[in-house]
N, C-alpha and C positions, 0 to 999 in steps of 0.2 A: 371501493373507489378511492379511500384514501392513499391506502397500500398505492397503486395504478400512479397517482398522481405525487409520492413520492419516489417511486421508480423512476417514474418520467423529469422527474426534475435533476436526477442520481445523474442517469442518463443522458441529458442535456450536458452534464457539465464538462461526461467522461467524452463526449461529443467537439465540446469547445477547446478540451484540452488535443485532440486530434490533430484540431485543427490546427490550434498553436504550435503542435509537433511539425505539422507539415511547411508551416508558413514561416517559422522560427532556425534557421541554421545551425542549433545545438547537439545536440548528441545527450539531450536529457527525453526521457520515455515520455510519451503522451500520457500516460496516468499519472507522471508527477504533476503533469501540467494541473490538470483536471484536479487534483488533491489542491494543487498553491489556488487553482480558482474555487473549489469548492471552501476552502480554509479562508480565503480574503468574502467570499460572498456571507459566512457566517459572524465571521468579525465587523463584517459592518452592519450586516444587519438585513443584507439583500435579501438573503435567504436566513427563515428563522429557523431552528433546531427543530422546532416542531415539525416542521415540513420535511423533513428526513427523518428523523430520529427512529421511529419502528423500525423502521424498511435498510438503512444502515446495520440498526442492529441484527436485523435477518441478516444482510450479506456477511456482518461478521461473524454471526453462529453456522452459516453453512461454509465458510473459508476453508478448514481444514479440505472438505470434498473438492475445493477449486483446486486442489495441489495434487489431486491424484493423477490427471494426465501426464503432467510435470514428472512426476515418479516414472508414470511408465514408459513416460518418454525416454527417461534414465535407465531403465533396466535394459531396452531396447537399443541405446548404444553404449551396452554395457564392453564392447570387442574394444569401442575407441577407448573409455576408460578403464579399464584393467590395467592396463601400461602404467598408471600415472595415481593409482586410486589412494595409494596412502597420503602423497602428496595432496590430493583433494579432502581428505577427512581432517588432516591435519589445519590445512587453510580454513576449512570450516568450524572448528570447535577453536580456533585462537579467533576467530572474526566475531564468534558469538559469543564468546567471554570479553573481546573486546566493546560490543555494542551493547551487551548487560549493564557493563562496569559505567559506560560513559553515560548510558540510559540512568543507571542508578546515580550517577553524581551531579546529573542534571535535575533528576528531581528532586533527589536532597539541595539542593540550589536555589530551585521554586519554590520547593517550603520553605523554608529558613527565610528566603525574602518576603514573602506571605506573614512570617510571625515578627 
């Protein structure tokens, strides 16, 4: 039941952020929404860590399987990308050495403030 009732609050939020997508004029994704209200509800305290924490962690140990449609959605228009494919491997391996690097110099940032 507990499991249930942190889905349902998961749920709720990726719910709220929808909503903010539809009601909002931006061109930011409804899961960011739902991430900035799940992130402002745990900083204040609306929602306690307890109250998500397993069931988060479930979603994050099955993630890797959330990416396999995604895949094969890619293989499937594999005709569109062929034309363009070195170009795409290239923008991906500089975009993920670039979000590593900044990833890692923010938290060497966090710590160093912390001590």
């Amino acid at each position: 039941m507990k499991f249930l009732c942190q889905f349902g609050i998961i749920l709720f939020v990726s719910f709220l952020g929808e909503v903010l997508y539809h009601l909002i004029p931006l061109s930011i994704p409804a899961s960011v929404y739902g991430m900035m209200i799940l992130f402002l509800a745990l900083c204040t305290g609306f929602v306690k860590l307890d109250q998500v924490k397993e069931t988060a962690g479930f979603l994050i140990d099955i993630m890797p399987i959330m990416f396999m449609p995604a895949a094969v959605g890619l293989l499937e228009s594999w005709s569109f990308l062929a034309p363009v494919w070195a170009s795409v491997f290239a923008i991906t391996i500089i975009t993920t050495i670039i979000v590593m690097a900044v990833t890692g110099r923010v938290a060497q940032h966090i710590l160093w403030r912390k001590e």
